[in-house]
N, C-alpha and C positions, 0 to 999 in steps of 0.2 A: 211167615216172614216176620220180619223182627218189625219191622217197621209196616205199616199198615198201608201204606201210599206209595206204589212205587219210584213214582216224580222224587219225592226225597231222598230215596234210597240210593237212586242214582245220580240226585243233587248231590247229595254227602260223599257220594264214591268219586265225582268229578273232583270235586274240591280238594279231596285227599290225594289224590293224582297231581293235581295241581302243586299242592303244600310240599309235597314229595320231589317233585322235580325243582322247583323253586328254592328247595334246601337244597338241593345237590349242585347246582347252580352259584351257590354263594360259597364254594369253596376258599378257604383264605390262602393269599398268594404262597406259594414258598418260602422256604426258610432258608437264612441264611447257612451257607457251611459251616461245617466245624475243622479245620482243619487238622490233620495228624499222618506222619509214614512212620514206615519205619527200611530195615535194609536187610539183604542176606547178612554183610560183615559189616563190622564197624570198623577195624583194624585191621592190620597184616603190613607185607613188606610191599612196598611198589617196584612196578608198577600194580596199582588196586585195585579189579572191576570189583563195582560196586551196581548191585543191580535196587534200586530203592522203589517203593514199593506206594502207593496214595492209598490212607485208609481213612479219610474223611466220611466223618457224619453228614447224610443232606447229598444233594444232587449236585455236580459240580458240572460247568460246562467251558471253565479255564483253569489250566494249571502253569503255574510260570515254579520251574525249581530255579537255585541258585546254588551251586556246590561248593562254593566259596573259595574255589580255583578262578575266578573269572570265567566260567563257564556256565553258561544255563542250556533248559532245556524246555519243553512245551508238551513234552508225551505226558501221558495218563502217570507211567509206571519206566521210566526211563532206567537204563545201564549207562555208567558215567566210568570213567577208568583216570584214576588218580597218578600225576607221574614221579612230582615230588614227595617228598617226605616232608611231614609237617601236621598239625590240626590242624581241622576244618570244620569248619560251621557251615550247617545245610538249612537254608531256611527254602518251605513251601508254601507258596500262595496261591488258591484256589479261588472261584468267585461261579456267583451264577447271580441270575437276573432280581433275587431277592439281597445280595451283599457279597462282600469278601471278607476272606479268612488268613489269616498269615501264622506260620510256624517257624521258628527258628529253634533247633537242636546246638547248642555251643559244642564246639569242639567234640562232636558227633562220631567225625572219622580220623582216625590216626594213622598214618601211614610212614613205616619205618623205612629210611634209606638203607641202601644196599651199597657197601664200602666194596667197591672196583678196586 
């Protein structure tokens, strides 16, 4: 045996046990998100589903979209269907218990009217 005394051997092995768990223990909290989506389309003629997609860095436990129709949403990965025509700015805001995150896309989606 490497050590000659077993009282120490198994002093040393407690203490490493101990050392062990005590690092495992002091995990650092969460990080904040990183926010980012993106969409199946960007453009087309309305009316426009648009199915948009959350690919944030980090653990997320809220999502607020804004489609910049007057319209939000709260899903993970939400479909939004555009009726006018016009650009639109998509911004998403993510958050979890370490921070939040905000993305805004400028005139992201284009949506061409259809002349009736």
């Amino acid at each position: 045996m490497l050590f000659g005394n077993k009282k120490i051997f198994i002093l040393l092995t407690v203490f490493a046990i101990i050392f062990c768990v005590s690092a495992l223990g002091s995990v650092s909290a969460a990080s904040p998100p990183y926010t980012n989506f993106n969409s199946n389309v960007t453009s087309g003629s309305g009316p426009l589903s648009v199915q948009f997609n959350e690919t944030t860095v980090g653990n997320v436990s809220t999502w607020t979209w804004n489609f910049g129709d007057n319209k939000t949403s709260t899903l993970k990965n939400p479909t939004h269907t555009y009726l006018r025509g016009g650009e639109y700015n998509v911004t998403l805001s993510v958050s979890n218990e370490a921070g939040i995150d905000s993305t805004t896309k400028f005139n992201y989606i284009t949506v061409m009217k259809i002349d009736l």
